[in-house]
Backbone as a ProteinNet text record, in pm:
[ID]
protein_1_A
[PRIMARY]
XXXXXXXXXXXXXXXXXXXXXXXXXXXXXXXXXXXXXXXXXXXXXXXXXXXXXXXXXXXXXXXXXXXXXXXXXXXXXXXXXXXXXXXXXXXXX
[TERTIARY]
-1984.1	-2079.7	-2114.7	-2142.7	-2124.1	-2279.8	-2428.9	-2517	-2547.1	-2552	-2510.1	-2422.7	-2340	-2225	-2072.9	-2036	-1917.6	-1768.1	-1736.9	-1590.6	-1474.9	-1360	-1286.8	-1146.4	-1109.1	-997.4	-894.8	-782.6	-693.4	-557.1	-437.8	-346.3	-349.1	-312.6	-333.7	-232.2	-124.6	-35	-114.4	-75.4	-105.3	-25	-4	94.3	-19.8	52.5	12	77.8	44.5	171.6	307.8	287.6	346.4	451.7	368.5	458.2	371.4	424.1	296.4	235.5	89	46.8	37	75.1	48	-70.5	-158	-275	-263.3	-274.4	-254.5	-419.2	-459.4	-604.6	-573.5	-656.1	-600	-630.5	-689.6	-660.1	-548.2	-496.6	-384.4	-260.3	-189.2	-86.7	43.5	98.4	191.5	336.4	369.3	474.9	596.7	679.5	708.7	779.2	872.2	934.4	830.8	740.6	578.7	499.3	417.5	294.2	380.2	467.2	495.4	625.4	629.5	707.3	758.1	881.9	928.1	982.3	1056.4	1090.1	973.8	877	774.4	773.3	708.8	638	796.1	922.4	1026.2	1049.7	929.8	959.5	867	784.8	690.4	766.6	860.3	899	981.6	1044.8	1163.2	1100	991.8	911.4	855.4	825.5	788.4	852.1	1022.9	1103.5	1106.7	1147.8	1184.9	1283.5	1373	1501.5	1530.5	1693.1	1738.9	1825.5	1797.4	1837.4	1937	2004.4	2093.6	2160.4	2090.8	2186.6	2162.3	2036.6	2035.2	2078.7	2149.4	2216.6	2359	2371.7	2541.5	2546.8	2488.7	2471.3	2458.1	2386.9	2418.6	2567	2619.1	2751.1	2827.2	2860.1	2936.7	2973.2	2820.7	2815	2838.4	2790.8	2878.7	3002.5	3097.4	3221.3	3276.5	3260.9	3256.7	3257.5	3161.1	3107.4	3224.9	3256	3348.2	3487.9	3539.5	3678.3	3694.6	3547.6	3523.9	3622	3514	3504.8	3628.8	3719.8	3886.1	3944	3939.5	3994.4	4014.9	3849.1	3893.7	3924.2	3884.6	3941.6	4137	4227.2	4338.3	4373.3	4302.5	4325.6	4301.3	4394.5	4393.1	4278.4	4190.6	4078.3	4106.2	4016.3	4038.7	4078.8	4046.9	4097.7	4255.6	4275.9	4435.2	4466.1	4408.5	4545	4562.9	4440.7	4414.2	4559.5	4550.6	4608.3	4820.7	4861.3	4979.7	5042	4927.9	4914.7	4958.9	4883.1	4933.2	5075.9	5072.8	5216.9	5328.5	5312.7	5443.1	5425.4	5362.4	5399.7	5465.2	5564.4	5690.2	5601.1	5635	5577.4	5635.3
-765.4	-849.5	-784	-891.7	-784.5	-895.5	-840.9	-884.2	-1036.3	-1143.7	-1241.9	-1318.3	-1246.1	-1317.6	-1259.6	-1306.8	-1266.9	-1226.8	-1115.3	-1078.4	-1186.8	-1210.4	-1257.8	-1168.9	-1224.1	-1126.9	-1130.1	-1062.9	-1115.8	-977.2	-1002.6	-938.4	-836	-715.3	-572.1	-513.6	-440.8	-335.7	-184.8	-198.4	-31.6	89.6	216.9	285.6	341.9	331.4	440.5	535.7	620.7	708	684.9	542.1	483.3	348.6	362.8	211.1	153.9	15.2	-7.6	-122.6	-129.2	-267.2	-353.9	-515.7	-576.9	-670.9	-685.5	-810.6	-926.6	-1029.2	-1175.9	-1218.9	-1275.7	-1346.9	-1485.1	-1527.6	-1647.3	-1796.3	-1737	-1896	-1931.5	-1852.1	-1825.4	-1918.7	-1999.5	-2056.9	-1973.4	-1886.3	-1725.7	-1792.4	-1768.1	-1836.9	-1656.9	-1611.4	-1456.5	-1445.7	-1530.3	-1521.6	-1508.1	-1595.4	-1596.3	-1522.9	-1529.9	-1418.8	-1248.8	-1200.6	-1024	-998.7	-936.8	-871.3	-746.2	-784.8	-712.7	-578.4	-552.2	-499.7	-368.8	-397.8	-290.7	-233.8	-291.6	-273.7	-193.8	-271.9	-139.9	54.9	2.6	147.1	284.5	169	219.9	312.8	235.8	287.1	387.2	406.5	495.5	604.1	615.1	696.3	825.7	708.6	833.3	862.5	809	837.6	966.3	1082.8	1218	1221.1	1324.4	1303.5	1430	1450.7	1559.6	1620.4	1736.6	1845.9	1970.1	2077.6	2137.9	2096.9	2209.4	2224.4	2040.6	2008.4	1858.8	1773.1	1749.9	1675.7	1695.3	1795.4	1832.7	1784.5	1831.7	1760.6	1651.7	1540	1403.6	1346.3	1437.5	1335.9	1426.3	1500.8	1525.1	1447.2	1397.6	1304.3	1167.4	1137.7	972.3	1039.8	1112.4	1060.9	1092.3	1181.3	1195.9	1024.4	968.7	842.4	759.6	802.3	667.6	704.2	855.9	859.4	772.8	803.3	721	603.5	540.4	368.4	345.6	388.8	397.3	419.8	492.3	556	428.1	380	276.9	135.1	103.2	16.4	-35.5	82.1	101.6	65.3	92.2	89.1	-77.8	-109.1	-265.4	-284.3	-400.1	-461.9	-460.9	-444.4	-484.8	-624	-704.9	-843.6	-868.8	-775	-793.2	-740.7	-599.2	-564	-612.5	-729.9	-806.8	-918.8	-964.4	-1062.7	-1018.6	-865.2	-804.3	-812.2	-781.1	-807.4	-877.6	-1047.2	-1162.4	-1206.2	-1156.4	-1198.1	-1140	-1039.1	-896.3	-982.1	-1032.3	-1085.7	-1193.1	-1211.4	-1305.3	-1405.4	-1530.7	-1642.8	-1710.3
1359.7	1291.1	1156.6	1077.9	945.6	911.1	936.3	900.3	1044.6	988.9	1098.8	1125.9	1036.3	990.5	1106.2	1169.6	1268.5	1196.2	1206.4	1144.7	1198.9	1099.8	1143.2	1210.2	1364	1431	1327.8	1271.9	1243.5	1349.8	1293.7	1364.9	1332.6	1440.2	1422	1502.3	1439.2	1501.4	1550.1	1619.3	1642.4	1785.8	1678.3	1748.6	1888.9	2047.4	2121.2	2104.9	2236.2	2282.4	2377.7	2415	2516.2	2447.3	2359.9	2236.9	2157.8	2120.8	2015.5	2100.2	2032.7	2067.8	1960.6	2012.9	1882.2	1935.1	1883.3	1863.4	1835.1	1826.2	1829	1869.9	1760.1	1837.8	1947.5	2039.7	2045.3	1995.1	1872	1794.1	1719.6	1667.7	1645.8	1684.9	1602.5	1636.3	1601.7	1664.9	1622.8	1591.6	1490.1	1485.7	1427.5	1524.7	1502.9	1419.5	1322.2	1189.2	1097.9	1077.6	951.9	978.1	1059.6	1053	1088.9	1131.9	1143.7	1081.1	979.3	951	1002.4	1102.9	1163.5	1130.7	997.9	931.2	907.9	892.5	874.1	1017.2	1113.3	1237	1308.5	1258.8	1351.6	1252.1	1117.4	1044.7	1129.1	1189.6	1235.7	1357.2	1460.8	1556.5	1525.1	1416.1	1391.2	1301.6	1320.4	1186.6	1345.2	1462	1546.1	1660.3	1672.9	1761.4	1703.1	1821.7	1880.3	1811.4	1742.6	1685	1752.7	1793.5	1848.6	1757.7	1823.3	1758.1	1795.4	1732	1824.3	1930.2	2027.6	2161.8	2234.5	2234.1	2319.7	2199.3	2138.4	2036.2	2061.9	2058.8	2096.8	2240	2327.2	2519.3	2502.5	2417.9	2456.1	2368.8	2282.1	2207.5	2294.4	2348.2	2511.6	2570.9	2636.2	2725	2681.1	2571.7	2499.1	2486.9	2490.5	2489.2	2602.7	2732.7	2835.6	2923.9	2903.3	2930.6	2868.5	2722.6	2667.5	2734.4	2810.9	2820.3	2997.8	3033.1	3206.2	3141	3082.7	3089.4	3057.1	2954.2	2884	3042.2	3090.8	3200.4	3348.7	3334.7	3414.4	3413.4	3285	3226.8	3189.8	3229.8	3279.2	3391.2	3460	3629.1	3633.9	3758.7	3788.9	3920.4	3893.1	3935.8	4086.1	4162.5	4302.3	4333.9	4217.1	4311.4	4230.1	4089.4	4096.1	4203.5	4261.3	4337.2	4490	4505.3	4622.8	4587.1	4479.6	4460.5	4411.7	4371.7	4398.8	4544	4659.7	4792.4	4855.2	4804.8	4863.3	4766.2	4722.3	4640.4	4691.7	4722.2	4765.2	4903	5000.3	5145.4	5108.7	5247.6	5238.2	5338.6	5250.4	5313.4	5427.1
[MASK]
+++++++++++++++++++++++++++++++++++++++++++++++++++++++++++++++++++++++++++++++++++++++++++++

């Protein structure tokens, strides 16, 4: 209240520690292209992501390519229902 006069809500970002919250009053008809500029509010998120460093930087691009030689690896190998279906083919009818 500013005298007797009532403040007006308007929209409010704000960082926790857990993520952000965003505000929306509900009179508000929110339309998420016009009223938030997304562009700001994700500088926000990347301004207080953790960035890694050294040794746990090197341990996770390990493990992404560790992970990428899996997926290559089985992505070679033929599907259980091809080799269901080599199966019924190789039997003599």
């Amino acid at each position: 209240m500013e005298g007797n006069k009532p403040l007006v809500m308007k929209l409010s970002v704000n960082l926790t520690a857990h993520g952000t919250m965003i505000f929306i009053p509900a009179y508000w008809s929110f339309d998420n292209s016009r009223d938030v500029r997304w562009e700001e509010v994700m500088k926000l998120h990347k301004a207080r992501a953790l960035k890694k460093q050294g040794e746990s930087l090197a341990e996770s691009h390990e493990e992404r390519v560790r992970m990428r030689q899996n997926s290559e690896n089985l992505m070679q190998r033929p599907s259980v229902l091809e080799l269901h279906l080599l199966v019924r083919r190789s039997r003599p009818a």
